[in-house]
N, C-alpha and C positions, 0 to 999 in steps of 0.2 A: 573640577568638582571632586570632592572631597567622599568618599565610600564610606560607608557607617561600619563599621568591622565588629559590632555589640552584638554577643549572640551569636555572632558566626563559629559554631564548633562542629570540632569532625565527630565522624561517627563513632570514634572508638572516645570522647574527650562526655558526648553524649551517653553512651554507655555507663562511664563511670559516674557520671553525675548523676542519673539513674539509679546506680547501687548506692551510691553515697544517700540520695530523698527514699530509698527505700529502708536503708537503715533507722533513718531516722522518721520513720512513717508510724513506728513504736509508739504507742503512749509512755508504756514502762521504761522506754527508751532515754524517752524526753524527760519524765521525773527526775532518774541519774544522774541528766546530765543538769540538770536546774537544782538539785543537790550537790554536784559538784562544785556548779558553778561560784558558791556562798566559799567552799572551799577543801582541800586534799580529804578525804574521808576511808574507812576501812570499811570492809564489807559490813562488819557490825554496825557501822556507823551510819552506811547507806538503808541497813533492812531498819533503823530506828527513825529515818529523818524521810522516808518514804513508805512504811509500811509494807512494802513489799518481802516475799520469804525469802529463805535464806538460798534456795537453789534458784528461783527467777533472777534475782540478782547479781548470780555466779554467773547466768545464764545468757541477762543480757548484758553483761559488762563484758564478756567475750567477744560479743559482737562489737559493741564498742570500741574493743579494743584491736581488734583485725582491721576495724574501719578507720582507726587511728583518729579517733575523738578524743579518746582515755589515755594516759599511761598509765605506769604502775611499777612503782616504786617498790625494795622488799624492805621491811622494816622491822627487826627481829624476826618474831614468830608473824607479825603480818603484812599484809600488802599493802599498804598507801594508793589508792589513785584518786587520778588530778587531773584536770582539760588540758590535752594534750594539744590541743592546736584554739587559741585565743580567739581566731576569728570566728568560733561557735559563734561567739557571742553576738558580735557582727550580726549571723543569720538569726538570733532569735529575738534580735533587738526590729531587725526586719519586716520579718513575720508578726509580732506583735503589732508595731506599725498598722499593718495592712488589717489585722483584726480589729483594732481599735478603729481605724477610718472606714471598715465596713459595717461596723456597730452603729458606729453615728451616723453614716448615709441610711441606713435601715431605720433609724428611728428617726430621723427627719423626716422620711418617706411615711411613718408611720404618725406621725404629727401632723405633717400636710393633706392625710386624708380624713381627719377627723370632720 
């Protein structure tokens, strides 16, 4: 018999995955990064394509970038950053997934009670 070893993580493997859905537990967070994602942007570029000011998005691009979602490129006088690790995409392609299948099981629910 065959063990299922999905999900088996240690506690320091948990920890970090923890920091990591906590970073990303940001709304402003997630904007960024869904601004990124289209392609490499400069701060100016990010406070125009998100509406967000110019010090929140200093503010959470830091974080972003300790958590190593971001990099950041220097480019003359300004910085470039870019999704620093591709399988974002993976998890928001994921996520989305799960919003969208719980959309339509809610509104099936909501059809079959009529």
């Amino acid at each position: 018999m065959q063990e299922n070893n999905h999900g088996a993580m240690s506690d320091v493997q948990i920890e970090e995955v923890a920091r990591l859905f906590g970073t990303l537990s940001e709304p402003s967070r997630l904007r960024l990064l869904r601004a990124l994602m289209q392609e490499p942007m400069t701060v100016t570029d990010l406070i125009a394509a998100t509406g967000m000011k110019q010090g929140n998005v200093s503010k959470h691009l830091g974080v972003l970038l300790q958590a190593r979602f971001v990099a950041r490129e220097q480019s003359g006088n300004f910085a470039r950053y870019s999704i620093a690790d591709p399988r974002i995409f993976s998890l928001c392609e994921l996520m989305c997934a799960r919003i969208e299948s719980d959309a339509r099981t809610r509104l099936a629910q909501l059809a079959g009670s009529r």
